[in-house]
Predicted model as a PDB file, atoms N, CA, C, CB and O in Angstrom, pLDDT in the B-factor column:
MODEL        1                                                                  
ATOM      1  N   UNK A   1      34.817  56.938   1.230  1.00 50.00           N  
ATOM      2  CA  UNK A   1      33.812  55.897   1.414  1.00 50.00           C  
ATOM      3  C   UNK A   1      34.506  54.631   1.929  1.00 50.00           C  
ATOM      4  CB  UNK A   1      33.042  55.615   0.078  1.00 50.00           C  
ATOM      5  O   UNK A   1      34.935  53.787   1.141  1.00 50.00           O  
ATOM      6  N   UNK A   2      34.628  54.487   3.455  1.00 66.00           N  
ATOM      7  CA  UNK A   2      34.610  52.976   3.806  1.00 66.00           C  
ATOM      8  C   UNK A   2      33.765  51.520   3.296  1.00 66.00           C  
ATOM      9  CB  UNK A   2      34.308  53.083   5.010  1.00 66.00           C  
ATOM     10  O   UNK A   2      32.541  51.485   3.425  1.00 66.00           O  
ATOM     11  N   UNK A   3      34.341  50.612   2.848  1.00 67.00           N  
ATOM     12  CA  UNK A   3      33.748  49.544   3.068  1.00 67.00           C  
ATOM     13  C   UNK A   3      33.586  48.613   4.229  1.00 67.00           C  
ATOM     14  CB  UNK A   3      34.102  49.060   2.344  1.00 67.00           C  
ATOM     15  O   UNK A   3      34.593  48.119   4.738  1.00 67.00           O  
ATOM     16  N   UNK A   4      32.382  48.336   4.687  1.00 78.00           N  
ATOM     17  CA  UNK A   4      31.838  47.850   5.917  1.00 78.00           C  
ATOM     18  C   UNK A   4      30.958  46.807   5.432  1.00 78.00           C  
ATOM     19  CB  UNK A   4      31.120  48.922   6.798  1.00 78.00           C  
ATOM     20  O   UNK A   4      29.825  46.704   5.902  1.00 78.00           O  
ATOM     21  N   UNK A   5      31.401  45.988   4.489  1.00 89.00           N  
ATOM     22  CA  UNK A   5      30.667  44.498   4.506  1.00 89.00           C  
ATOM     23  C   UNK A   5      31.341  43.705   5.157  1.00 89.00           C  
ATOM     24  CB  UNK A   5      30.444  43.794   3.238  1.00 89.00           C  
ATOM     25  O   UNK A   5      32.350  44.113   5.733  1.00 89.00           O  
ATOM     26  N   UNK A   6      30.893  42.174   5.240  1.00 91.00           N  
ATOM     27  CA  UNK A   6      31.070  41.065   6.204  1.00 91.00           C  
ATOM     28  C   UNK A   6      32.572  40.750   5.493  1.00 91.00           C  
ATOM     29  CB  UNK A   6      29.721  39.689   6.198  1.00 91.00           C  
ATOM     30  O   UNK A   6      33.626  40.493   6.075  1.00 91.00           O  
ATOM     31  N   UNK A   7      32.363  40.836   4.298  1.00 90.00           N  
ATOM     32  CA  UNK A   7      33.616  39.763   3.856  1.00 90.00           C  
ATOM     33  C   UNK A   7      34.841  40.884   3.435  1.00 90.00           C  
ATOM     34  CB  UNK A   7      33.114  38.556   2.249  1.00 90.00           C  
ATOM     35  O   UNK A   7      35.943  40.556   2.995  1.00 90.00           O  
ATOM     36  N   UNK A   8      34.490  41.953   3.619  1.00 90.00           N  
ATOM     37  CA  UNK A   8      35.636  43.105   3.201  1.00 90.00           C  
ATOM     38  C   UNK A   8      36.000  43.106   4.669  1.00 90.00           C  
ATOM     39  CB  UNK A   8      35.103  44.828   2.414  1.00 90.00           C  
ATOM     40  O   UNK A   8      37.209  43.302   4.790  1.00 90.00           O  
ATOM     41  N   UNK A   9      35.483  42.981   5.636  1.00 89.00           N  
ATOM     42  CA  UNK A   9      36.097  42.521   7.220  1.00 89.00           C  
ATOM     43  C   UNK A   9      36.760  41.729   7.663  1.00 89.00           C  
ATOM     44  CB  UNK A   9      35.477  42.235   7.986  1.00 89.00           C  
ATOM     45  O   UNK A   9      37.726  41.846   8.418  1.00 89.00           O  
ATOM     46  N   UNK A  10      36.055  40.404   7.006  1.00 89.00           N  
ATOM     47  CA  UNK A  10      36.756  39.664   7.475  1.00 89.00           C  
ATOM     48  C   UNK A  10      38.127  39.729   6.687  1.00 89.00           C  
ATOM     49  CB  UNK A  10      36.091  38.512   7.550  1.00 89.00           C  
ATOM     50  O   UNK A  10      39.124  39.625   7.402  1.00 89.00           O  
ATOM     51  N   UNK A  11      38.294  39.853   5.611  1.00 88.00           N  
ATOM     52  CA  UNK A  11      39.377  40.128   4.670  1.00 88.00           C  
ATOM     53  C   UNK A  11      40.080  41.205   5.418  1.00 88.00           C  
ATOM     54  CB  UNK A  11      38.901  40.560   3.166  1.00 88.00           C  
ATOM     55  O   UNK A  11      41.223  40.938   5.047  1.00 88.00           O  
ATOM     56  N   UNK A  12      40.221  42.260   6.228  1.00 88.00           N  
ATOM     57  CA  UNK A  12      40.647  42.953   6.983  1.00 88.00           C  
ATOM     58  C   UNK A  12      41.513  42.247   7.807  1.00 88.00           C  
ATOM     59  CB  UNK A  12      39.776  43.552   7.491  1.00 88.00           C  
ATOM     60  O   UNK A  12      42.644  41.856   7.519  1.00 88.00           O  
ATOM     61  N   UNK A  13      40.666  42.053   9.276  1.00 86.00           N  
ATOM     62  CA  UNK A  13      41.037  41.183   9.953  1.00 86.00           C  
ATOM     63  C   UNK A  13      42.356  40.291   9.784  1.00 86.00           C  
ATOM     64  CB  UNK A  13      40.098  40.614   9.953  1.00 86.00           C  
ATOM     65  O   UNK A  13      43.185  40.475  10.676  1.00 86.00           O  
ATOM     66  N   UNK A  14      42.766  39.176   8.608  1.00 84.00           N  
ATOM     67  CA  UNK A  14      42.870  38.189   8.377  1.00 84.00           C  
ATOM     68  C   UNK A  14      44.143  39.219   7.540  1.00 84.00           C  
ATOM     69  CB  UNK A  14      41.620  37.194   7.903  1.00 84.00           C  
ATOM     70  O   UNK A  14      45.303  38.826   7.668  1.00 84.00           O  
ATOM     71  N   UNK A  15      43.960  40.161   6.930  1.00 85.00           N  
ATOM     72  CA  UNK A  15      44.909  40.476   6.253  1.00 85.00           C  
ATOM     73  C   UNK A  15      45.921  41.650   7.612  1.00 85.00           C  
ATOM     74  CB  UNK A  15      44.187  41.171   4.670  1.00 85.00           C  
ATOM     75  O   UNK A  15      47.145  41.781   7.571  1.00 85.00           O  
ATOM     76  N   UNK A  16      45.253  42.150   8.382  1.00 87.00           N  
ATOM     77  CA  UNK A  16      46.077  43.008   9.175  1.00 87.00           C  
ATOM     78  C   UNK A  16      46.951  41.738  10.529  1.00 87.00           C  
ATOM     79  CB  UNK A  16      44.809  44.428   9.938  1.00 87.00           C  
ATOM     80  O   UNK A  16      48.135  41.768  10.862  1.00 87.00           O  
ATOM     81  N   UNK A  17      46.275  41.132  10.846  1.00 84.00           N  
ATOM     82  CA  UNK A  17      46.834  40.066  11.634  1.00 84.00           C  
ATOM     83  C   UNK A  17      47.776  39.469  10.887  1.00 84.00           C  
ATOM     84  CB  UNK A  17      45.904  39.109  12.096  1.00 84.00           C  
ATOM     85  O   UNK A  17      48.796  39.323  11.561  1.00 84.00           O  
ATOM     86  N   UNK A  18      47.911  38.966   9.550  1.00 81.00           N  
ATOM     87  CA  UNK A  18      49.182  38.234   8.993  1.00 81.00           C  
ATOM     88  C   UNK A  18      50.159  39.461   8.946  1.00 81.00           C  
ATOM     89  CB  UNK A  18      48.959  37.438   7.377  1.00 81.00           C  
ATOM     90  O   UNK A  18      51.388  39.512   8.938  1.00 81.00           O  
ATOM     91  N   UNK A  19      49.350  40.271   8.923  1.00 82.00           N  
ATOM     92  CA  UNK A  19      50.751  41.225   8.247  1.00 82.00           C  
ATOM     93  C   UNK A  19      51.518  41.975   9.540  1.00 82.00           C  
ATOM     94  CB  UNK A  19      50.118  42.719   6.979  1.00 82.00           C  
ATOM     95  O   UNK A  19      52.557  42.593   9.307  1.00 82.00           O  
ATOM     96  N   UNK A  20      51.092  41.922  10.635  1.00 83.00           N  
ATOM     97  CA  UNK A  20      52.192  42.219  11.957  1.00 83.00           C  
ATOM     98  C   UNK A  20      52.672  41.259  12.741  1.00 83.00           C  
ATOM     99  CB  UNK A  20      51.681  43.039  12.984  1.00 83.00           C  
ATOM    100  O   UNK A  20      53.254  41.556  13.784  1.00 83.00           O  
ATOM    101  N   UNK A  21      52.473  39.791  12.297  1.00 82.00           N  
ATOM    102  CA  UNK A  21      53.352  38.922  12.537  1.00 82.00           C  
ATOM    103  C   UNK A  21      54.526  38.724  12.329  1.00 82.00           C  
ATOM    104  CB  UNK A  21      53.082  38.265  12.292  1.00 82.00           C  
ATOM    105  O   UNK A  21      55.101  39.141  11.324  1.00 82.00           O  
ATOM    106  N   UNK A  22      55.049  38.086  13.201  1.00 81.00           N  
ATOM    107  CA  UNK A  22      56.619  38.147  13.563  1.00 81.00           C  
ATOM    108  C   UNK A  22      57.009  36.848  13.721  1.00 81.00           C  
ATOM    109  CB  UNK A  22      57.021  38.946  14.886  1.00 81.00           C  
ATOM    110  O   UNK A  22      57.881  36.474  12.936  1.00 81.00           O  
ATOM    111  N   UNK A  23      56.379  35.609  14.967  1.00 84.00           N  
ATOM    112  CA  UNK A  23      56.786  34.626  14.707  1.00 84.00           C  
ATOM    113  C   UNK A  23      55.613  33.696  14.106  1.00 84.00           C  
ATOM    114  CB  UNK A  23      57.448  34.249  15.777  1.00 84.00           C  
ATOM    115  O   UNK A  23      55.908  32.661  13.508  1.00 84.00           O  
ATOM    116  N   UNK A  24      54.818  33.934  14.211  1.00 82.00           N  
ATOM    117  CA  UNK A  24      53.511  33.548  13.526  1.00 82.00           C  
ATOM    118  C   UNK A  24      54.227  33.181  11.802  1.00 82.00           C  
ATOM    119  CB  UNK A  24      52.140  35.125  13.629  1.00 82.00           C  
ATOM    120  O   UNK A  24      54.173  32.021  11.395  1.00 82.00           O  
ATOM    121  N   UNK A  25      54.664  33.947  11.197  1.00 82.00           N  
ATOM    122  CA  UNK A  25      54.943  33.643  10.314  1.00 82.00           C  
ATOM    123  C   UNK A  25      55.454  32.183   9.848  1.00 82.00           C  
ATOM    124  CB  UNK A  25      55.493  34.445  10.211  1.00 82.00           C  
ATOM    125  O   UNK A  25      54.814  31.373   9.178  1.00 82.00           O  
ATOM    126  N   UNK A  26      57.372  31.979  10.604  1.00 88.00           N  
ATOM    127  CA  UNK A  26      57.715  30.980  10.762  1.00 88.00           C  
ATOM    128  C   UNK A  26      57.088  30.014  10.999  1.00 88.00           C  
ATOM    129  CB  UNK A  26      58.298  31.041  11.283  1.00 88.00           C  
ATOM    130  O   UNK A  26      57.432  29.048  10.318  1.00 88.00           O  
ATOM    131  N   UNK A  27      55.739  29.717  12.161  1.00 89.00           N  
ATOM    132  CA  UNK A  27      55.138  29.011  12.777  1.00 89.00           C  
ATOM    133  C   UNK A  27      53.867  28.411  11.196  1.00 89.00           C  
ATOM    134  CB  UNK A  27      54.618  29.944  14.296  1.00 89.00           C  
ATOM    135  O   UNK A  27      53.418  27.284  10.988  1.00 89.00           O  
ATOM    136  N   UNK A  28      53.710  29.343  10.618  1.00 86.00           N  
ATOM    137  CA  UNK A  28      52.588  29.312   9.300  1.00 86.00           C  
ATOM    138  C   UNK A  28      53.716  28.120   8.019  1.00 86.00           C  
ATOM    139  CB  UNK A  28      52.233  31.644   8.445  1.00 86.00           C  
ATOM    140  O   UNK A  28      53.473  27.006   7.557  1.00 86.00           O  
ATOM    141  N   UNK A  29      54.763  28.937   7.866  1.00 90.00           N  
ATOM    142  CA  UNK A  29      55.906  28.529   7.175  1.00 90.00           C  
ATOM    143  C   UNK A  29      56.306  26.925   7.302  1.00 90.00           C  
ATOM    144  CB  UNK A  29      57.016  29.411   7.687  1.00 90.00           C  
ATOM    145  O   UNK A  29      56.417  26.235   6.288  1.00 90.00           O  
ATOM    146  N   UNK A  30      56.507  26.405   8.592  1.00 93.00           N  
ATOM    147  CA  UNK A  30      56.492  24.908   9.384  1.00 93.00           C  
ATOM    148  C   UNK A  30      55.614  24.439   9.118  1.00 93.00           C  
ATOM    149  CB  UNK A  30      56.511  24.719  10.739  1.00 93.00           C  
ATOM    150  O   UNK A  30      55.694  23.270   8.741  1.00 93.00           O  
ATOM    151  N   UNK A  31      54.136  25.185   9.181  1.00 92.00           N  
ATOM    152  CA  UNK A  31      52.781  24.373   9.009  1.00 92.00           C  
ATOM    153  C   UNK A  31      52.713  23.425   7.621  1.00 92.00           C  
ATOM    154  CB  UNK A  31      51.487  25.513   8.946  1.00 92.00           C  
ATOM    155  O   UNK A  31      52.694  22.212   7.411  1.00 92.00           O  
ATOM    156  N   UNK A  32      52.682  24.739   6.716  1.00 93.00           N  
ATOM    157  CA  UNK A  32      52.715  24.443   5.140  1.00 93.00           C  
ATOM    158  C   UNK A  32      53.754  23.272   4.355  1.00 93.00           C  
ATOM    159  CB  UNK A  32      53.111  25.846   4.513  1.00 93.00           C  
ATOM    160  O   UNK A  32      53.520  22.454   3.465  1.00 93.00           O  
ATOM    161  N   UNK A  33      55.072  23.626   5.172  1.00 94.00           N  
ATOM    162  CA  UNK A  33      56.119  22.748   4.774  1.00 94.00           C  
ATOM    163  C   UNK A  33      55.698  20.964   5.142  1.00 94.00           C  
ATOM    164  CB  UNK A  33      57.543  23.340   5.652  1.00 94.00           C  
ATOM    165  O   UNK A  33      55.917  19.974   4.443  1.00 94.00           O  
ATOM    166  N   UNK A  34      55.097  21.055   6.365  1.00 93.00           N  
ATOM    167  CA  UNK A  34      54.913  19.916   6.795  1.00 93.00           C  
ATOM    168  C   UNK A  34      54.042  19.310   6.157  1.00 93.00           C  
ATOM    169  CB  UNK A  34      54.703  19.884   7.896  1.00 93.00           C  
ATOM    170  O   UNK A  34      54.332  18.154   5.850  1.00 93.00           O  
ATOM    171  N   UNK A  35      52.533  19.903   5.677  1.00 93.00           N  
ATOM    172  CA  UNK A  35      51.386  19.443   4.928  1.00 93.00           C  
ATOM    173  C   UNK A  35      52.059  19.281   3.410  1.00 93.00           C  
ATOM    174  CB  UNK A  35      50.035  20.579   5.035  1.00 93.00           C  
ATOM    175  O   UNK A  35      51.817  18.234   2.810  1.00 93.00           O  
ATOM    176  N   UNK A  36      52.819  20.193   2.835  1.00 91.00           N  
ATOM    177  CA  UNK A  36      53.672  19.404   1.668  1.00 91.00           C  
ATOM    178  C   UNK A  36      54.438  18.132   1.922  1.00 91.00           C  
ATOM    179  CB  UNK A  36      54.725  20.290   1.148  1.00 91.00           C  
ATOM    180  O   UNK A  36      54.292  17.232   1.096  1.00 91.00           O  
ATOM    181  N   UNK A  37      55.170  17.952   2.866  1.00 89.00           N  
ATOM    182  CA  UNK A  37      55.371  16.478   3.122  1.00 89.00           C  
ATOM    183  C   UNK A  37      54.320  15.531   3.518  1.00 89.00           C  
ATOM    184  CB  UNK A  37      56.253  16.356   4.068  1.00 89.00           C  
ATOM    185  O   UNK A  37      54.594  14.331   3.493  1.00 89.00           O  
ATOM    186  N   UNK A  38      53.520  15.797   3.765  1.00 88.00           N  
ATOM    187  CA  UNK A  38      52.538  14.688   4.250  1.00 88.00           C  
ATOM    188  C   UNK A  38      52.204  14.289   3.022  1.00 88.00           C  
ATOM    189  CB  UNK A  38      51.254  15.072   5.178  1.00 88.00           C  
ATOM    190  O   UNK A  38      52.678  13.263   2.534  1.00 88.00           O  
ATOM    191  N   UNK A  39      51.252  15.148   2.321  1.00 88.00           N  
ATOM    192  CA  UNK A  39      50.212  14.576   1.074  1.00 88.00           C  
ATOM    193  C   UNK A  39      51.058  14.973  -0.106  1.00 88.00           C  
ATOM    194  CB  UNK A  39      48.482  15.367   0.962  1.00 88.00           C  
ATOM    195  O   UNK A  39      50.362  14.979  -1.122  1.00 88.00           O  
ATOM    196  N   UNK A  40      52.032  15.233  -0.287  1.00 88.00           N  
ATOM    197  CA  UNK A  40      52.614  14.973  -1.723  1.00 88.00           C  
ATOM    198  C   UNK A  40      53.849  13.910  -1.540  1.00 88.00           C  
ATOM    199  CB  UNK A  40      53.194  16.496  -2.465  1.00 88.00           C  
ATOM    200  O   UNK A  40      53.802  12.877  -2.207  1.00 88.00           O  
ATOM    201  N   UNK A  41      54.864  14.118  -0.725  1.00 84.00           N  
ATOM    202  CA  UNK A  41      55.993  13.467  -0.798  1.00 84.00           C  
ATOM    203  C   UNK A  41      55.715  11.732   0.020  1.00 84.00           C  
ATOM    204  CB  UNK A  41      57.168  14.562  -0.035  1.00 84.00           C  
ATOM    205  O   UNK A  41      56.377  10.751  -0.319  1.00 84.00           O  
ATOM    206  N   UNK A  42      54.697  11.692   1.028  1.00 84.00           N  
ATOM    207  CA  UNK A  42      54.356  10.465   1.528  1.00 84.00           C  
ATOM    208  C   UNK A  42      53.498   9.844   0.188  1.00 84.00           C  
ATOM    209  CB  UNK A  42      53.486  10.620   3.026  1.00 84.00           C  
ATOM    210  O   UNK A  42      53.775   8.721  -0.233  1.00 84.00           O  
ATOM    211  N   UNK A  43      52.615  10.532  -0.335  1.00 82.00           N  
ATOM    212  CA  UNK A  43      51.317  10.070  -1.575  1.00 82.00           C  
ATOM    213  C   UNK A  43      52.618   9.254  -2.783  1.00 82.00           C  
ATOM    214  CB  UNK A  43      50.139  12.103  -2.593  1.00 82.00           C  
ATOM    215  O   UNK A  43      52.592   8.131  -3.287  1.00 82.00           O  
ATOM    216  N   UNK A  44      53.379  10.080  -2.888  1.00 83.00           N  
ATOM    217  CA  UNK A  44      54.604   9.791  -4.241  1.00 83.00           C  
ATOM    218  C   UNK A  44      54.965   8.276  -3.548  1.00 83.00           C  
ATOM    219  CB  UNK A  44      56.415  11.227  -4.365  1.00 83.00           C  
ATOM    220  O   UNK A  44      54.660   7.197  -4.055  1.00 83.00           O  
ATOM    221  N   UNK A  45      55.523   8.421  -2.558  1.00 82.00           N  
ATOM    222  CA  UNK A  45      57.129   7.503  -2.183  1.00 82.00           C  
ATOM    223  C   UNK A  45      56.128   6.069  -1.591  1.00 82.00           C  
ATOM    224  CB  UNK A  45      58.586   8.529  -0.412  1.00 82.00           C  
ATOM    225  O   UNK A  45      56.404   4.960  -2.049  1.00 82.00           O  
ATOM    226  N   UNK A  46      54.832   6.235  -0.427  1.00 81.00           N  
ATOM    227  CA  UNK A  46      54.529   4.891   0.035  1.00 81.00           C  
ATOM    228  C   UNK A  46      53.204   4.835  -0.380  1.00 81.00           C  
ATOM    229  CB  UNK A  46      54.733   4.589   1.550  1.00 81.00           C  
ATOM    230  O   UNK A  46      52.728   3.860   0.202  1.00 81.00           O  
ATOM    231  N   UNK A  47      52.337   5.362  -1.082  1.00 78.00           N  
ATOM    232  CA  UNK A  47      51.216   5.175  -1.230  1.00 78.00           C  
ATOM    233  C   UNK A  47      51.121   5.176  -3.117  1.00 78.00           C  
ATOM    234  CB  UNK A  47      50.424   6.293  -0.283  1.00 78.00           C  
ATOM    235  O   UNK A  47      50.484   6.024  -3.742  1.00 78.00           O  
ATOM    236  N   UNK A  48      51.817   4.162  -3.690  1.00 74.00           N  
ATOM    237  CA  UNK A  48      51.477   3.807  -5.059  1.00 74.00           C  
ATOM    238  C   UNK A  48      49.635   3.886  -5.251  1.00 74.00           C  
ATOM    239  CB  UNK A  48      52.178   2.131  -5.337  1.00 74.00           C  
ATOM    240  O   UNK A  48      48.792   3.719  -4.369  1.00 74.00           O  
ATOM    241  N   UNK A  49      49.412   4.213  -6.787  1.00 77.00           N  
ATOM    242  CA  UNK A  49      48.439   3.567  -7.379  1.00 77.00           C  
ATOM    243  C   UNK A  49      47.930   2.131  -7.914  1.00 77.00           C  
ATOM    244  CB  UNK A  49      48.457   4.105  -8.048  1.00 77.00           C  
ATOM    245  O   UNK A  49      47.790   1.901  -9.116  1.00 77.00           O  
ATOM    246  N   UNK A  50      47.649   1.123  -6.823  1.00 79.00           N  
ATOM    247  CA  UNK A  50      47.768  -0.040  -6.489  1.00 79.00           C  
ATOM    248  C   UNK A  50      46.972  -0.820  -8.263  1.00 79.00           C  
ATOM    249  CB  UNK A  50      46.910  -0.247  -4.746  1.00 79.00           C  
ATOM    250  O   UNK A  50      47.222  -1.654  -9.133  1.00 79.00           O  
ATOM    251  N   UNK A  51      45.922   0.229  -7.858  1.00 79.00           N  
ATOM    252  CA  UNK A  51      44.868  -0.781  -9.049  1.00 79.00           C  
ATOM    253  C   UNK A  51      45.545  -0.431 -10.454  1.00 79.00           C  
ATOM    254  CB  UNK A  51      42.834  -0.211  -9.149  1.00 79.00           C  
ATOM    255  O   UNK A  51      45.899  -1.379 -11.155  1.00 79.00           O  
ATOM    256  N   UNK A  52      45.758   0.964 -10.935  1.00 77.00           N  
ATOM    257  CA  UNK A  52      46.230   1.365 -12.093  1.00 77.00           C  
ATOM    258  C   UNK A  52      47.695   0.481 -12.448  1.00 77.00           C  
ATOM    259  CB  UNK A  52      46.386   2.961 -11.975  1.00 77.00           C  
ATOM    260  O   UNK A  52      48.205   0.392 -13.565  1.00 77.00           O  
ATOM    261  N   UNK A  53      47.957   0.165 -11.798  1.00 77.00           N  
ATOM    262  CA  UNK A  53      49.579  -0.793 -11.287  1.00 77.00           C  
ATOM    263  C   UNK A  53      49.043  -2.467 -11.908  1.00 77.00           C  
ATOM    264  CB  UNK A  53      49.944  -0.861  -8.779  1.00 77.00           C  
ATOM    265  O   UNK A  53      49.754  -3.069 -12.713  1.00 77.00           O  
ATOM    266  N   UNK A  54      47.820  -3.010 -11.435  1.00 79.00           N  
ATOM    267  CA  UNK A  54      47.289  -4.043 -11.988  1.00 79.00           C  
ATOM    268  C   UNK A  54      46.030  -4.575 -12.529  1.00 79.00           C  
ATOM    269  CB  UNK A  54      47.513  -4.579 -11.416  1.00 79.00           C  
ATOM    270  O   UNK A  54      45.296  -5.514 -12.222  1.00 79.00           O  
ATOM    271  N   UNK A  55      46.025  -3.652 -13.450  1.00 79.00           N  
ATOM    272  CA  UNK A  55      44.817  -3.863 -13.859  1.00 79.00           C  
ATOM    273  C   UNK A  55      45.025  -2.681 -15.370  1.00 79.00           C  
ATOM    274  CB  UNK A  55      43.551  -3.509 -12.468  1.00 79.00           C  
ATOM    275  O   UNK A  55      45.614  -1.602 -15.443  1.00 79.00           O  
ATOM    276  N   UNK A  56      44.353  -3.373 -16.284  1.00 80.00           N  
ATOM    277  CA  UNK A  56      44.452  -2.285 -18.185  1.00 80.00           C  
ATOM    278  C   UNK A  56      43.679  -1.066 -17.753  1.00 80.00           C  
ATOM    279  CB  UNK A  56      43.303  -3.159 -20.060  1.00 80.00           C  
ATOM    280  O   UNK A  56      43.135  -0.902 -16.661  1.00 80.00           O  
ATOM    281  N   UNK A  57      43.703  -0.437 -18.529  1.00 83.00           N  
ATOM    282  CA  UNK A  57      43.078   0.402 -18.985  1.00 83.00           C  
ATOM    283  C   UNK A  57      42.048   0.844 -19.351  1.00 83.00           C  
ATOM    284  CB  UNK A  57      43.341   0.498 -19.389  1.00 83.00           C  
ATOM    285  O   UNK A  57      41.946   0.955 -20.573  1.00 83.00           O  
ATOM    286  N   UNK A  58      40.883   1.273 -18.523  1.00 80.00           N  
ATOM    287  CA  UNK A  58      39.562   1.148 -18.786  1.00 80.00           C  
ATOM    288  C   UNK A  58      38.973  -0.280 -17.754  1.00 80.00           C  
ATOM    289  CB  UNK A  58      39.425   0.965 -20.550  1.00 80.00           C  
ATOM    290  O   UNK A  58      37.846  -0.774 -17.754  1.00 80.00           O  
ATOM    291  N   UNK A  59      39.941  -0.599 -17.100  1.00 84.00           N  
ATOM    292  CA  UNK A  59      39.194  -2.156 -16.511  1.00 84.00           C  
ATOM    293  C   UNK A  59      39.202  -2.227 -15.198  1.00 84.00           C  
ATOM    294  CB  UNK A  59      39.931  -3.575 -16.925  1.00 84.00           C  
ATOM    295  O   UNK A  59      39.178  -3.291 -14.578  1.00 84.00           O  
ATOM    296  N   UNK A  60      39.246  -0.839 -14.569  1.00 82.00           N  
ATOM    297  CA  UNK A  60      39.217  -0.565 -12.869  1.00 82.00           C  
ATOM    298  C   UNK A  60      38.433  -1.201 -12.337  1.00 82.00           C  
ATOM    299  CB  UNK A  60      38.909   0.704 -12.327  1.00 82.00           C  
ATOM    300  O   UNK A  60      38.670  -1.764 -11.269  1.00 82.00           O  
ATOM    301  N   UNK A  61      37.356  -1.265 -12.924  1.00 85.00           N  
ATOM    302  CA  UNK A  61      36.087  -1.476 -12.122  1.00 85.00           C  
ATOM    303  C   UNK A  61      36.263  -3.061 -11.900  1.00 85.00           C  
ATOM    304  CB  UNK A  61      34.558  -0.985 -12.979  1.00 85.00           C  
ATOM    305  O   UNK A  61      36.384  -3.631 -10.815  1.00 85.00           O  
ATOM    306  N   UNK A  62      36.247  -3.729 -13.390  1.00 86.00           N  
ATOM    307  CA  UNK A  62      36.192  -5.216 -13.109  1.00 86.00           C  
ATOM    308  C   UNK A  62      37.399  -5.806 -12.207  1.00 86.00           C  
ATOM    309  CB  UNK A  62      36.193  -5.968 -14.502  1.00 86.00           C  
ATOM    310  O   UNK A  62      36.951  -6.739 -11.541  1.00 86.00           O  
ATOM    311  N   UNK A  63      38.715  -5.596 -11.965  1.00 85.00           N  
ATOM    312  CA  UNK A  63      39.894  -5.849 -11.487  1.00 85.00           C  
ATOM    313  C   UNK A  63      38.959  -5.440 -10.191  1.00 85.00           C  
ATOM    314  CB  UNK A  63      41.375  -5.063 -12.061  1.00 85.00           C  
ATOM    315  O   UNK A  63      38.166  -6.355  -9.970  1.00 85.00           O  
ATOM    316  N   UNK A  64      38.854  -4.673  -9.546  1.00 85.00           N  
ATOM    317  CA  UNK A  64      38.159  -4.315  -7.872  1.00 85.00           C  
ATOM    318  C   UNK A  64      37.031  -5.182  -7.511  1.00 85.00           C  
ATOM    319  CB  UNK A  64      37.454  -2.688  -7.702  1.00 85.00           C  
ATOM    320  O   UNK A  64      36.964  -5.695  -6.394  1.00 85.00           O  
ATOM    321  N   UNK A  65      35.662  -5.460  -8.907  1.00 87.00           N  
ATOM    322  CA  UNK A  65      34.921  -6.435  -8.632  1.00 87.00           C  
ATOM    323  C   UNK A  65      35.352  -7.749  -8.296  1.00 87.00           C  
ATOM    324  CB  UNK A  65      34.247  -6.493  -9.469  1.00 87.00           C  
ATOM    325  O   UNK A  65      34.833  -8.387  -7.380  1.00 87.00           O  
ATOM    326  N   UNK A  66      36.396  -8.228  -9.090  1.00 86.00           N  
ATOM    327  CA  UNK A  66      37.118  -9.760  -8.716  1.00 86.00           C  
ATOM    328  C   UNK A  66      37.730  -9.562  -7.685  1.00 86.00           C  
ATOM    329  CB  UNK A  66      38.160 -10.438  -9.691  1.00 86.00           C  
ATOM    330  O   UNK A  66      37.874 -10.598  -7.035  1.00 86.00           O  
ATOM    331  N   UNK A  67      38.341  -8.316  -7.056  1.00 84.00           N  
ATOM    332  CA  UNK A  67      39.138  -8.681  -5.860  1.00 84.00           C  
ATOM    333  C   UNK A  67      38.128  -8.861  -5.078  1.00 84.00           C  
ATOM    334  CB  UNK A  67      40.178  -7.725  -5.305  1.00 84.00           C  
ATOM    335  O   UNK A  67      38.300  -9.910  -4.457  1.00 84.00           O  
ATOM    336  N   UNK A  68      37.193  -8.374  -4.810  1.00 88.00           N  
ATOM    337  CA  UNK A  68      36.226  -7.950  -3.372  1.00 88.00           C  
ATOM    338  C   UNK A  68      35.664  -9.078  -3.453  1.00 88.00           C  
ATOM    339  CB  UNK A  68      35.056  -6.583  -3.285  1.00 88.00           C  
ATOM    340  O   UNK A  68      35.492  -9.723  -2.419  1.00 88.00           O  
ATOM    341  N   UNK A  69      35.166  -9.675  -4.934  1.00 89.00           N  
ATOM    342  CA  UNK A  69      34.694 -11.248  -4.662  1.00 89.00           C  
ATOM    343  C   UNK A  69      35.397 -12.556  -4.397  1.00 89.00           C  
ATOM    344  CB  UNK A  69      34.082 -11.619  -5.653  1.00 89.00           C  
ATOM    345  O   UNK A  69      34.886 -13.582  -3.949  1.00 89.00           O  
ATOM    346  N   UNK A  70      36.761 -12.335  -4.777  1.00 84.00           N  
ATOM    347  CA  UNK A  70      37.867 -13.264  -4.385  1.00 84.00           C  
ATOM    348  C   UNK A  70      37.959 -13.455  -2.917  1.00 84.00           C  
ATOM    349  CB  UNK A  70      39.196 -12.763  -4.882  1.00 84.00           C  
ATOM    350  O   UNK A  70      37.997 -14.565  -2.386  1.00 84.00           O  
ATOM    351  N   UNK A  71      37.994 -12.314  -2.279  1.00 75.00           N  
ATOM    352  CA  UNK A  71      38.630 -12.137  -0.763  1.00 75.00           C  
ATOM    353  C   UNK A  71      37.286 -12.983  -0.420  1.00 75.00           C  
ATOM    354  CB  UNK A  71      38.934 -10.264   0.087  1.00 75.00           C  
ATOM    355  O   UNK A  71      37.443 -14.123   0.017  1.00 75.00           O  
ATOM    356  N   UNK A  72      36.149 -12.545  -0.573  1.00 67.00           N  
ATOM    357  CA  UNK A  72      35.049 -12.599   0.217  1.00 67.00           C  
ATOM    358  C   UNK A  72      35.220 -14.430   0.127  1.00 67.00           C  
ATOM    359  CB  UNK A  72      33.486 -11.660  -0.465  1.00 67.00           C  
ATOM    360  O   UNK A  72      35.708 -15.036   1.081  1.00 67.00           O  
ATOM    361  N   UNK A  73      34.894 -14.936  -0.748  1.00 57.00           N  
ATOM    362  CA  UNK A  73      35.180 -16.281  -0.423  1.00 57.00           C  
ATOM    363  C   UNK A  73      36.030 -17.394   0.229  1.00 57.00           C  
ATOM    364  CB  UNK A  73      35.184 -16.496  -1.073  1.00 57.00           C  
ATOM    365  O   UNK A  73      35.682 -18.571   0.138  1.00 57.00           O  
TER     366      UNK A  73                                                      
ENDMDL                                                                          
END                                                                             
């Protein structure tokens, strides 16, 4: 008994194409490595948690209300 649904296909597909790759792989490998540097190691090193940094605990909201009304004036 074959399975011939949409998503046991596409799961086919997707699984026989990764798996006779050769440089595709490497090329997948570069991809991933790079998106781990983007959003974890850039998020860590230049993009602090600005408000949690100045402002208590429980008091996000009011610390953001005074800034947005500070600037605005």
């Amino acid at each position: 008994m074959k399975k011939t649904g949409f998503w046991h296909r596409v799961w086919d597909l997707y699984y026989d194409g990764f798996r006779n790759m050769t440089i595709g792989k490497t090329l997948w490998a570069v991809i991933l490595i790079k998106l781990f540097i983007i959003f974890i190691v850039l998020k860590i090193f230049f993009f602090p948690n600005f408000i949690s940094h100045h402002s208590e605990k429980g008091e996000e909201a009011e610390f953001v209300s005074a800034e947005i009304t500070s600037r605005q004036e």
